[in-house]
N, C-alpha and C positions, 0 to 999 in steps of 0.2 A: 595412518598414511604418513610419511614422512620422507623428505629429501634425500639422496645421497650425504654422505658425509662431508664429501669435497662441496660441491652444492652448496650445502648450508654452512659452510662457512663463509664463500664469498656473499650469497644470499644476507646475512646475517650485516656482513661487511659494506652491505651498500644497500640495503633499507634505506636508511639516513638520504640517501642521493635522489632516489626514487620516489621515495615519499614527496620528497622537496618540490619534486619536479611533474609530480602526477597530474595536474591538472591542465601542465602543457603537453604531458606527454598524451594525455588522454583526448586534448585537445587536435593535438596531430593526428593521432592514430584513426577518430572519427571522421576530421575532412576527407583522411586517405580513401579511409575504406568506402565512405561513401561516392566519393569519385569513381572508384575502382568497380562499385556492386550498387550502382545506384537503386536496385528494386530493393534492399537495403531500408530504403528510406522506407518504405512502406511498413517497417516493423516496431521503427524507433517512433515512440513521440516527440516529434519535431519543436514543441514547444519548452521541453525538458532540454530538450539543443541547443534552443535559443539561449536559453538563462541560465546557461553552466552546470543547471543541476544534475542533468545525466555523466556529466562528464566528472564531476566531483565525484558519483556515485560510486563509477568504474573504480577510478580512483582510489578510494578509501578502500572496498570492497578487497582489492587485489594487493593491497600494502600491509589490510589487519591478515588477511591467507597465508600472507609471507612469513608476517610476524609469528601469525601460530604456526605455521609450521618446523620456525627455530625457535619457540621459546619455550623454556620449559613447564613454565607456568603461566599460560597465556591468558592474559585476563581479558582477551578478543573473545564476544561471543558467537566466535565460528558457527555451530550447529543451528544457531540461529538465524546467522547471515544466509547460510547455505541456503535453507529451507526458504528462507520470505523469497532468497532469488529464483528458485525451484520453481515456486507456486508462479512469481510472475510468468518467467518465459514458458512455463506451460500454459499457462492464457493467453500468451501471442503465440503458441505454435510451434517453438523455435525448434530446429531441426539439429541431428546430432553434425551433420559434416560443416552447417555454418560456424561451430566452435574452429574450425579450421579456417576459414577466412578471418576469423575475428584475431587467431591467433597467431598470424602471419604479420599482419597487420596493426597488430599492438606490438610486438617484438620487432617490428620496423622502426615505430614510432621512439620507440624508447632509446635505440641507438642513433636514431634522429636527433634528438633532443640530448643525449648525453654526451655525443658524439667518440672521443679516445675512446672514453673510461670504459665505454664498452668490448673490451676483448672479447673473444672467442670462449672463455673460459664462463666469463660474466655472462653475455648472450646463452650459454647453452645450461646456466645456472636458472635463471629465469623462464628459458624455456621450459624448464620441468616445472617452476611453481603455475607456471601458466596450465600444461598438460594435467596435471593434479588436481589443481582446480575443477579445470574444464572436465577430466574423466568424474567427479564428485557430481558435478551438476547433472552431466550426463545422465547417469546410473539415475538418480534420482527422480528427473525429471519421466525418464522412462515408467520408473515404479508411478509416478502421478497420473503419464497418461494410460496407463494400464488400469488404474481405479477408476478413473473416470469414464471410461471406456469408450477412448480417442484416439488419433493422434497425431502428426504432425501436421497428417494429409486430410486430415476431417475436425481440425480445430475448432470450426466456426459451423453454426447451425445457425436456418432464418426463422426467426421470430417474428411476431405480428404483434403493434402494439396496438391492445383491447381497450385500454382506456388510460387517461391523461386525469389528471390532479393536479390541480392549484396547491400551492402549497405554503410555500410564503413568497415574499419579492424576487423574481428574477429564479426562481426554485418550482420544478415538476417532478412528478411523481409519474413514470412509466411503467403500465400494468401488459404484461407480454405474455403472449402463450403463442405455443410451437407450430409455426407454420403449416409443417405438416400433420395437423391433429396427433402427434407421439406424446409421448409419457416426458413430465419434467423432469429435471434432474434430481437428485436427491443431494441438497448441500447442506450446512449447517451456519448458524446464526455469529455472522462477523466474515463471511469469505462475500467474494467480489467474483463479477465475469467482466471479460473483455467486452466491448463492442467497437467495431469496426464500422468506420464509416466511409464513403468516399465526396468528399469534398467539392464545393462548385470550381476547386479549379485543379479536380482530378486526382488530386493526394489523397492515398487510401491512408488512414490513419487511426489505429487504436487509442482507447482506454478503457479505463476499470471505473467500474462501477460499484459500491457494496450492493449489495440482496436486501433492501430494506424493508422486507416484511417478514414473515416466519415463511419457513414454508408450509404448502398446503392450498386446496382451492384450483392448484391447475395452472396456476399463473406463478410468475417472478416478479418481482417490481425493482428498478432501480430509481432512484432518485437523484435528479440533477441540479445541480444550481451551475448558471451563464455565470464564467468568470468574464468580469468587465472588465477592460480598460482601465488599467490604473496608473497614473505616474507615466514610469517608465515602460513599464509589461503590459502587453499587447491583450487582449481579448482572448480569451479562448477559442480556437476554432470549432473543435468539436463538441463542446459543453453548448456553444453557441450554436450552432447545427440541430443540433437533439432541440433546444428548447423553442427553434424558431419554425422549424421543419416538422419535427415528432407529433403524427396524431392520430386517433384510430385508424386503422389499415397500414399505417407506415410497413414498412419489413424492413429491419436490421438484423445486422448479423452478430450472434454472440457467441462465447466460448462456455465451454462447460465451466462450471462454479469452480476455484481453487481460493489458498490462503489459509494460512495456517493460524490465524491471531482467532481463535474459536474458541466458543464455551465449550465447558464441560457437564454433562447433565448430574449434578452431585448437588449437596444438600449447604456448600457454603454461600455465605452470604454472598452479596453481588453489588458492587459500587462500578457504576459507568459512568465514566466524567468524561464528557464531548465540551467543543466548538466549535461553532456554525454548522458549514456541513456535517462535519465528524459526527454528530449524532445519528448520521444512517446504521449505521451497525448496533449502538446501542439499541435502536428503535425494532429493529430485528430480534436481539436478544430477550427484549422486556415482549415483544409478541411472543416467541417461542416460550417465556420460563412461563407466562397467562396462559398458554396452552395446554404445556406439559409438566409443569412441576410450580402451580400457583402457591403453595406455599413455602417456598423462596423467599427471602428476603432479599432485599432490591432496594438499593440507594442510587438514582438517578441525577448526575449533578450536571448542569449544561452552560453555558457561557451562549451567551450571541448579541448580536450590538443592538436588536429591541424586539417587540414582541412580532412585528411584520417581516420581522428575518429568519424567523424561529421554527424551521422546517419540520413539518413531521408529529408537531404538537396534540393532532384530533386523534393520529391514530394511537401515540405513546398513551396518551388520556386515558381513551380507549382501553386498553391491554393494559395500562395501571387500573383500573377500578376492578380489575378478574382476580389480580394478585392483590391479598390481605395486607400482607406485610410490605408494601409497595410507599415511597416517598421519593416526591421529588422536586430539589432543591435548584432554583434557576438564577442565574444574573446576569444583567442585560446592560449594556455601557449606558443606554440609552434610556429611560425608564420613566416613563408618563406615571404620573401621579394616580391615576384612574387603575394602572395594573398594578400596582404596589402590593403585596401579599408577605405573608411571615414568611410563604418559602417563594417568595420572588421579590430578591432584592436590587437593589442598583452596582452598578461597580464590576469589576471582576471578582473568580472564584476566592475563598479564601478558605482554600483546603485546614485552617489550622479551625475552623468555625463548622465542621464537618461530622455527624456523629457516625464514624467510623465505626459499623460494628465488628468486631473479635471476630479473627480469620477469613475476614475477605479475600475474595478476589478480585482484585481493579482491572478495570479495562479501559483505556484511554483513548482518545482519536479527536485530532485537533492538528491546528499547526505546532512543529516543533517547538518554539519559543515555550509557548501555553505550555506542552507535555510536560518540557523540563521541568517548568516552572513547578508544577504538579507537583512530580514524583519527586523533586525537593523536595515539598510538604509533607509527602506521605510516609519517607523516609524519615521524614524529622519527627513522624505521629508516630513511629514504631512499625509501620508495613514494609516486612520484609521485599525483598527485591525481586523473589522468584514470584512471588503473587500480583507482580505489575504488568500486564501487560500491555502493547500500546499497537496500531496502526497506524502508518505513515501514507497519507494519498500522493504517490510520486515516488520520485526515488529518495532511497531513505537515506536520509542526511545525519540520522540520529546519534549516530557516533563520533559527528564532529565532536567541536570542542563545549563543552556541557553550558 
């Protein structure tokens, strides 16, 4: 796919201006639109609003689009981008004609904020990276909800949660089967569903959960930890919801499973480096490979600030003692004298102290800072790039600046 000729050269010609300006533009374009479509709000997470991150996302997202669609060797990794945003907005539902309000409305914002420099020729430049964009996602999103066999208008199914888990501090463990006694879905180990809540002061509002258990048995599990109050940044509302509210019988409503950051069922080794929550995915994976392919090898390396934080621990245990070849290696900021172990030490990770077996495949999921930090290391050990994979909970910021 690719731009007109005229297009991509003014395109080309004011990247530089847009880029510059994206996080104001993107910041208009959201107040607007949400004025304009306020049922709107009910699809965004509002907390991602709050803290810029949603709007940095747009942002970057629509600037690397541009770039790859004028560069000749773009070292944007477009197919990638595409697809993680696919999987999202098919867990919230998102409908093909809302790409039209969205894109009214960003094409506002932009000549808002740039004001002149926008002519007629620029505006109608833009407009097509924008159309191009949005026809990619479209198509895409379409083929998703057709797999999964949904769609815009049957996004969300009610579930009943069967049973609650302790897990570590401020952290549950949500065991759900389908309201209507149906058949669960069929997902695979690293993908996430939506869940939709409506709030005590009326705001319906999603988020993603991973699948933290393998599938099988009838049930889904997600797993939550209540972000608290910290600083400047406000509580969670909806992590907070689920862990104060959620308990046998509840009914919430989830989407069918998507996400593209998934194993492959093959015979390479296996290194999953989480922190904190991020270990829900691995926790799924190391259940799935105990299930279906125990002799696997598996390098489990995890980060969390002590062992009271450390989500997930009885069932990984669990699903490591099935697989032979199974280690794993933990560090805790925090670290009582009494849990000291050869593979649980104090401090953070130190990927260079890691016995990296030959042709792994990594899988990541933590906050960004941590990831980077990582895939520095793993890069510096010799693990090529195409073998790293990582999950972002939120919108993905990963392509800032490294």
């Amino acid at each position: 796919m690719m731009l007109s000729s005229d297009h991509a050269a003014i395109v080309r010609a004011t990247i530089p201006a847009v880029a510059a300006h994206g996080a104001e533009i993107t910041g208009e374009f959201y107040d607007a639109m949400f004025a304009a479509h306020p049922e709107l709000l009910h699809l965004f997470n509002q907390g991602n609003q709050a803290n810029g991150e949603q709007r940095r996302a747009l942002a970057g997202a629509v600037a690397a689009f541009a770039q790859h669609l004028v560069s000749e060797e773009s070292a944007t990794p477009f197919q990638q981008m595409l697809s993680r945003i696919a999987h999202k907005h098919a867990s919230l539902g998102i409908r093909p004609e809302q790409y039209t309000i969205v894109g009214r409305h960003l094409l506002e914002a932009v000549a808002k904020v740039l004001g002149d420099a926008v002519t007629p020729a620029v505006h109608a430049a833009w407009s097509e990276v924008y159309w191009l964009f949005a026809t990619l996602l479209i198509a895409e999103e379409a083929r998703l909800y057709q797999d999964a066999g949904c769609s815009p208008d049957s996004a969300y199914r009610t579930w009943r949660v069967v049973g609650r888990v302790d897990e570590a501090e401020h952290t549950v463990s949500l065991v759900l089967a389908p309201a209507d006694g149906g058949e669960v879905p069929a997902h695979r180990p690293g993908q996430y569903v939506s869940v939709v809540v409506t709030l005590p002061d009326g705001l319906r509002q999603p988020r993603q959960y991973t699948l933290s258990r393998a599938a099988g048995d009838g049930v889904l599990q997600i797993t939550v930890r209540r972000v608290r109050a910290e600083d400047d940044s406000p509580a969670g509302a909806v992590s907070t919801f689920l862990y104060e509210t959620a308990r046998p019988g509840t009914e919430l409503e989830l989407s069918a499973p998507f996400g593209d950051v998934v194993m492959e069922d093959d015979d390479d080794p296996l290194v999953l480096i989480s922190a904190g929550i991020g270990v829900t995915p691995a926790a799924a994976m190391i259940g799935h490979v105990a299930a279906v392919r125990p002799g696997r090898r598996v390098l489990a390396v995890h980060a969390d600030r002590s062992v009271r934080t450390h989500a997930l621990r009885a069932q990984i245990a669990e699903a490591g003692a099935r697989i032979p070849g199974f280690r794993q290696i933990t560090w805790y900021e925090d670290l009582d004298a009494a849990d000291a172990a050869e593979d649980v030490r104090p401090g953070r990770v130190e990927v260079a102290a890691l016995p990296l077996p030959p042709k792994a495949r990594v899988f990541m999921c933590g906050p960004i800072p941590f990831m980077r930090a990582v895939r520095r290391g793993l890069l510096d050990a010799g693990v090529s790039d195409e073998r790293i994979h990582y999950e972002v909970f939120g919108p993905d910021l990963w392509n800032e600046a490294a």
